[in-house]
N, C-alpha and C positions, 0 to 999 in steps of 0.2 A: 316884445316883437309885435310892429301892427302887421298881420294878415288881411289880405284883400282876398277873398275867393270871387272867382268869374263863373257864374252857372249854378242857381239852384235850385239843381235837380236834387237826388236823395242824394248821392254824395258831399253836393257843397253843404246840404244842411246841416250832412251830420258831423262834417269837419266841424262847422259852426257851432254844434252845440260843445261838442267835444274837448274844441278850445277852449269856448266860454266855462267849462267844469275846470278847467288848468288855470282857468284867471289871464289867458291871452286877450288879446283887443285882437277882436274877427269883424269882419265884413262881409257881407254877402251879395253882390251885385248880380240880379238875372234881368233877362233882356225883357222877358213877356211881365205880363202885368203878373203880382204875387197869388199864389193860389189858387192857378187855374190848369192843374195837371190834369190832361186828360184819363178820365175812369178807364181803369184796367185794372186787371190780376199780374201780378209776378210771384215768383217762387225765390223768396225770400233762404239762396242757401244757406248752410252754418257754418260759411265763410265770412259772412257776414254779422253772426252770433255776435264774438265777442265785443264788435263798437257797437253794437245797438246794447248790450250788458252797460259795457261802459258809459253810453251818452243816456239810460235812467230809462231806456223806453223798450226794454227786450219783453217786460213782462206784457206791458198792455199791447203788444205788436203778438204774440202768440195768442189773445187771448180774442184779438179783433181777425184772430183767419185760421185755417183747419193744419192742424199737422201732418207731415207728411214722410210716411214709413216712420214711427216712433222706435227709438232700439229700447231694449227693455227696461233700461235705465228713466225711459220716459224723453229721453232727450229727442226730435227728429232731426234726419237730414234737412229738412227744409219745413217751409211754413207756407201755403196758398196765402195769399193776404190780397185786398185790395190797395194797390200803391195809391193811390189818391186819401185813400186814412192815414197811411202808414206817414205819406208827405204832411199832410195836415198837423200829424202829432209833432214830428221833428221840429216843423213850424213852428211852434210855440213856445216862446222864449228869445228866438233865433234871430239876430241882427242881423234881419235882410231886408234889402229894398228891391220890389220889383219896378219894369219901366227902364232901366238903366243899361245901355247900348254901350261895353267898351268897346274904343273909336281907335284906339292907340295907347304904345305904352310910354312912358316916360322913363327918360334915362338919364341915367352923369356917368359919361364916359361907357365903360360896357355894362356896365350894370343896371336890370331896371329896377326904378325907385319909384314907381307908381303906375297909375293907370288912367286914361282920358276916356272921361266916360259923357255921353249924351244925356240927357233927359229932357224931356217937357220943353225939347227946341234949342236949351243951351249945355253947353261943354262947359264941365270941370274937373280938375286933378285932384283924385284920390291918392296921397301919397301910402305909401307902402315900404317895409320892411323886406315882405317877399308877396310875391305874386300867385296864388295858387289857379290853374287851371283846370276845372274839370267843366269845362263847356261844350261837350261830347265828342265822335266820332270827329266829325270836319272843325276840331277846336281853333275859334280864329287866334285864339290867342298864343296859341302854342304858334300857328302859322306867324303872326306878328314878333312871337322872342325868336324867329329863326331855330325852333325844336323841329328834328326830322322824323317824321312817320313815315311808314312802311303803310300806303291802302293798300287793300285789293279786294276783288269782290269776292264774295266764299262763295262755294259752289256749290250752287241749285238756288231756286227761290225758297219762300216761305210764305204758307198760305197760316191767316189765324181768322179766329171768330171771336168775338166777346157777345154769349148771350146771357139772357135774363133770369134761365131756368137753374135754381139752386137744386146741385145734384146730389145722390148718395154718397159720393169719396169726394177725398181733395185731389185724388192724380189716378191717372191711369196712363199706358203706354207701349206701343207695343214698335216693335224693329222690323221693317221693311228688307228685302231681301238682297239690298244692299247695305243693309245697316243704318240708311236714314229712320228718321223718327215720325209718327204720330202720336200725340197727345193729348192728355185732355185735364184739366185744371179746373177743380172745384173749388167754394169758397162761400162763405153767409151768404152773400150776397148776391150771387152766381154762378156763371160755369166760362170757360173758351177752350177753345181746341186749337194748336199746328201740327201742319202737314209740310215736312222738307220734301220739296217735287224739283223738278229743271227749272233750270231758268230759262221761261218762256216768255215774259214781258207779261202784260199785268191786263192787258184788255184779253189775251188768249186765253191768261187762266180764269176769268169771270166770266167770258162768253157761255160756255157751255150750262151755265144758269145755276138756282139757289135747288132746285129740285134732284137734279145731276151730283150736284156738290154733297146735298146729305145724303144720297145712297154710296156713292164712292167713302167717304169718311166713313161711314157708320161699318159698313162692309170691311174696313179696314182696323176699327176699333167698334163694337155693339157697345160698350157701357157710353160712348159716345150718343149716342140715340135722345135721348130726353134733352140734351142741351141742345142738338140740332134743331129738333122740333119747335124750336119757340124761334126759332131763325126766321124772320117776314120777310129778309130781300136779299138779294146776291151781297148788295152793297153794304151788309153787313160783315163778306169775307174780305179780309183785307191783304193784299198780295204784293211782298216788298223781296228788295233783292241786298243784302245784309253787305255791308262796307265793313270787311275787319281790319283793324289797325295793332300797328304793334310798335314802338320809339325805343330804338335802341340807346337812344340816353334822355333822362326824365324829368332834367332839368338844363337852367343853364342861370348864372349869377341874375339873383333876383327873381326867379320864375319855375318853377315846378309844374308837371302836369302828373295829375291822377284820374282814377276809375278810367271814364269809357275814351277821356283825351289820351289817355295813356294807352292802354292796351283796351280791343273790345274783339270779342272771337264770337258773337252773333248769339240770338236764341237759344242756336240748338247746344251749345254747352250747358247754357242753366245755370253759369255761374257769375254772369258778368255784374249783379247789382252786389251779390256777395263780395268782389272783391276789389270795387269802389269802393264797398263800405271796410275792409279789413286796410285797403289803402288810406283810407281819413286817419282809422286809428293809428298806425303806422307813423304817418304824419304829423300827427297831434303826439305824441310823444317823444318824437325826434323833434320838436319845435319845443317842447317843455325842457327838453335835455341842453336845449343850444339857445335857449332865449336872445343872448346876442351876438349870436352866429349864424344868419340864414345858411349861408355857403357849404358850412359846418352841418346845418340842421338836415339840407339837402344831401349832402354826402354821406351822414349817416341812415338819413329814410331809405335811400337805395340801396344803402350796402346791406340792410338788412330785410327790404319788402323784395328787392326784385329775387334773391333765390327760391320765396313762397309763390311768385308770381310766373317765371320765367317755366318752367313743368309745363304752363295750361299754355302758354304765349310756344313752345317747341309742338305740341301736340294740334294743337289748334283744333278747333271745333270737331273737326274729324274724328278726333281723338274718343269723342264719345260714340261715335258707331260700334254697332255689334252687330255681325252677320248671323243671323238664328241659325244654328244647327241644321247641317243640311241644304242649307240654301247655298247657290249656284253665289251667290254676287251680283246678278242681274233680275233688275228689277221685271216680273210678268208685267203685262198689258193690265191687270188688273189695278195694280199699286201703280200706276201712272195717269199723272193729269198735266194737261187734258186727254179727257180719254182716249185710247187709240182706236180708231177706226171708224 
């Protein structure tokens, strides 16, 4: 079966390697130039464990970022890592091309049988067996096979930092008195912090300045303190308002959508890279089982990914709030930005 994957991010990679260990013919088609993921931390959950076991790179991905809550077995929930190494590694080996703009798909009768893709000024068709999607949140390509999504904006903003200062843990965290979260994520190489506050628009919540911002954070999490401190400029907080999606069907003849095109419930879950990557492997096995039955291949990935998937997609982000003992529901004047008054 030739596979086309559109987007890659750490999902399309890791389909791609994933495949390539099955002996599939993968492609990888991303729009930006290859290898140039913006530096950042994520929390690598162990939802995501077993395809990175699988695709040969679980060991050296724990050993390039800090564990997080280890159970005694030694196993953690999750892993701090830099995603820009974590991508780099997947990288290598991976039939992908960056540069390449899918434009449209190609079809015989309802089924798509490839993909029009741009580069370097001219159009050509990639033909294909099946189409995979993981081209994020606003996936065009999902919009292009006529796949329905469910957006909506989740509710409050999200404030985060990426600084310089490598801290003493890998995670710290603490519950707001409505149960939103502050955080703070350690890692070799450094530290960042979020704060779920309202959704205020993005000049309101920078206005109040870089000085303002680290005593509210720190006053809300202290082990916070040493990462802030190396903060030089507001324009280091960066303040977005999270698009969660959810597709009540995952495919359609010829075309599939995983990770964040598929379903994505924002930051404050913590789980969404985790379950791109348990959707690759998912994938990548129902593609080894049905080599010449995408239709087939598609009908069995769902019938068995979406009941592990489907829990986090009913609860949605929400789902991980916890009101601290004692507390009202309502957030004090203290735990609010911008500050009040």
């Amino acid at each position: 079966m030739r596979v086309v994957i559109v987007g890659g991010g750490l999902t399309g990679l890791a389909l791609a390697r994933l495949l390539a260990r099955r002996g599939q013919d993968a492609l990888v088609l991303e729009r930006g130039p290859a290898g140039t993921a913006a530096p950042r931390p994520f929390i690598l959950s162990y939802h995501g464990f077993d395809a990175l076991e699988d695709a040969g790179v679980m060991p050296e991905v724990r050993a390039m970022g800090w564990d997080i809550a280890p159970r005694p077995d030694g196993v953690p929930v999750g892993v701090a890592v830099s995603f820009t190494r974590v991508m780099a590694r997947l990288a290598e080996g991976a039939p992908a091309r960056g540069g390449q703009e899918v434009v449209g798909l190609e079809r015989a009768g309802e089924r798509v049988v490839g993909v029009r893709v741009r580069a370097a000024g001219l159009e050509r068709v990639e033909p294909a067996d099946l189409v995979v999607a993981c081209d994020g949140v606003r996936s065009p390509v999902r919009e292009m096979a006529g796949i329905p999504a469910e957006l909506s904006l989740a509710d409050g903003g999200h404030l985060s930092f990426l600084s310089p200062a490598v801290i003493d843990r890998s995670f710290a965290m603490a519950y707001q008195s409505d149960g939103r979260q502050v955080g703070l994520l350690g890692w070799p190489e450094g530290s960042a912090g979020w704060w779920q506050i309202d959704r205020v628009g993005r000049e309101a919540a920078l206005a109040p300045g870089l000085d303002a911002f680290r005593r509210a954070f720190a006053r809300l999490l202290p082990p916070a303190e040493p990462a802030l401190a190396a903060l030089t400029s507001i324009d280091q907080v960066i303040y977005r308002e999270i698009l969660e999606v959810r597709c009540p069907r995952w495919w359609v003849p010829g075309v599939v959508v995983i990770g964040d095109a598929a379903h994505f419930l924002g930051p404050e879950a913590g789980i969404g890279a985790g379950l791109g990557l348990g959707d690759a492997l998912a994938l990548a096995i129902a593609v080894e089982r049905h080599q010449d039955d995408p239709d087939t291949c598609c009908r069995d990935y769902e019938h068995w990914r979406r009941p592990a998937v489907r829990p986090y997609e009913v609860i949605g982000a929400e789902g991980g709030r916890m009101v601290p003992a004692g507390a009202s529901g309502e957030r004090p004047d203290a735990e609010r930005w911008p500050p009040v008054g």
